[in-house]
Structures are given as C-alpha cells and as structure tokens.
N, C-alpha and C positions, 0 to 999 in steps of 0.2 A: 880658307885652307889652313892658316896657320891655328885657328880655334883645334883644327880635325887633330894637326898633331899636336895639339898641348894634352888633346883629350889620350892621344895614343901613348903617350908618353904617363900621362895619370895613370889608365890602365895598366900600362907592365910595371910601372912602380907597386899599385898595387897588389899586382900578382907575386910582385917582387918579396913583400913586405910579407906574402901568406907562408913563404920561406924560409922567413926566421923567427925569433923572437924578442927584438929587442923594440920594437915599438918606434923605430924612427926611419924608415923608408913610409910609411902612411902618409906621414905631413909634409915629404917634397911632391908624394902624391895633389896631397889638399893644396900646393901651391900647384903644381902645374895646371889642377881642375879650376883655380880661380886666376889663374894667367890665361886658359882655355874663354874663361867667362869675358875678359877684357880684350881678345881677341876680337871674338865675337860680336864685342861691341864698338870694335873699330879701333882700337889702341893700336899705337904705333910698335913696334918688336920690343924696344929697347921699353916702353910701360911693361909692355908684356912682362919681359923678364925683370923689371923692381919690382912689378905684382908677385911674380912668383917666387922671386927672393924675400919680399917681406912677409906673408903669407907664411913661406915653409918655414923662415924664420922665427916668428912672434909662435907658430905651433909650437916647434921645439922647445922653444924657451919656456910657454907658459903651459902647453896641455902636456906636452912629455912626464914633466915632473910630479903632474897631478896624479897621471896613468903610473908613473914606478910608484908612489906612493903607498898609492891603494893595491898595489902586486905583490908587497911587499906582505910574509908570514906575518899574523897576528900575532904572535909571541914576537916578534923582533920590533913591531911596532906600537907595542902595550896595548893592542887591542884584545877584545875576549875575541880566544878562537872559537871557531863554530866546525859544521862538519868536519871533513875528514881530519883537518890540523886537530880538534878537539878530541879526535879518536886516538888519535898519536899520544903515545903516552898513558893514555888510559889502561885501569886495570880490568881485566875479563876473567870467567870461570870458565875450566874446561868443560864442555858437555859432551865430548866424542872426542876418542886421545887422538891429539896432534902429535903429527911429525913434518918429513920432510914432502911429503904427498897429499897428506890431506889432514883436515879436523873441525872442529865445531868448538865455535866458543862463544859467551852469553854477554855482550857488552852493554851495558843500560838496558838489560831487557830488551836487547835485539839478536837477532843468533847474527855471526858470521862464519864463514870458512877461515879458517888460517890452516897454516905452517909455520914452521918453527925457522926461526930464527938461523939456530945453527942446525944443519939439516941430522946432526946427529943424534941431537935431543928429542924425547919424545915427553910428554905431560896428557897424564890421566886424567881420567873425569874427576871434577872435581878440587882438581888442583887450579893456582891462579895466577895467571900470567898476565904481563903487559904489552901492550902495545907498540912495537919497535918502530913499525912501519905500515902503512896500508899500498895496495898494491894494486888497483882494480878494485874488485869485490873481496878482496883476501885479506886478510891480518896477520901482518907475520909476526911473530909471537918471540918474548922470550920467561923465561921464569925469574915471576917475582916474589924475593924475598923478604916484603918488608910485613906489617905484621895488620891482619885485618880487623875490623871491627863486625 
C-alpha cells in the first residue's frame, strides 16, 4: 500500500514538474519513485523516507547542475552556437520588402519570413538586415549598417 502512494505521489510531482521550468520538482519525483522501489521491497516508512530524501537529494545536488549547465545560451557559456542562437545576430538580404506584416529574407542561403524589428520600418529587396530575434519560423529583422564584403 504504501509503494501505491509513493508511486502517486512520484506521479503528480511529475505532472507537477511539466508546469514549470526550472528542473527541480523531477528529482523529489525520482526520490519518491525510489522510496516507491524500497517500499515494495518491504522497507520500514522511516527507510522509506531516507530513501527518498537521499535520492531527491544527491539528484539535486549532482544532476540539477549538469541539466542548468547544458540550458545555459551558448554565447554565455563559450560554446559555439548552433541553430537558432546562431541565427540570432546574423546578417540576411532582403528578398521581398519586410515590414511589420510580412517579408522574405535570404540567411546562409536559406529563405525565411521576417518582420521588422520596429514595426514602422520597412527594407527593400536587396537591402541587409540582421538578425534581432527568431520567433517561430519568422526573423525579426533590423537594418544593418555595418559595411559588406
């Protein structure tokens, strides 16, 4: 009986956990699913619950930090960015004038949609813009002044 509620209690932690985003309602999960296991296997309440203290414990301490690490932007962590962070900041050609509604732009030889930046501006084909932000499938755009090769 008591495995059933360690297991019910793992569960809505769980669900608990699909609710936010900081990555530490998971691992008082992973302890109650392994206080659940020593249940199960005939542990007294009070094992139970150091199982499921040391457990959620050594998670936090050792997997948490592993997990913000790697969540952490590759610009902030000196890694090379890849997708989207590597779009960010890039510079694009207009191919079809952006505004605040719609536009086409040419980024490494990929087309996207953008919009502009500030919804007041608009950029011609042909002109060249960077990368302020991605959005979904869209690139919001602002003009850039520095000087091409």
């Amino acid at each position: 009986m008591e495995a059933v509620l360690w297991l019910v209690l793992a569960v809505a932690l769980a669900i608990a956990e699909a609710f936010t985003a900081t990555f530490l309602i998971i691992f008082f999960a992973a302890g109650a699913l392994a206080a659940a296991g020593a249940a199960a296997l005939g542990a007294p309440v009070l094992v139970q619950a150091i199982v499921f203290a040391i457990v959620s414990g050594l998670s936090v301490g050792a997997v948490r930090p592993v997990i913000m690490r790697h969540q952490r932007p590759a610009l902030e962590s000196g890694e090379t960015p890849f997708g989207i962070e590597a779009i960010e900041g890039a510079q694009a050609t207009v191919l079809e004038e952006v505004d605040a509604d719609h536009g086409l732009i040419k980024i490494d030889g990929e087309l996207w949609s953008a919009r502009s930046f500030d919804g007041t501006e608009k950029y011609l084909p042909g002109e060249h813009v960077r990368i302020i932000k991605v959005k979904g499938a869209t690139a919001i755009v602002w003009r850039d002044d520095t000087p091409h090769i």
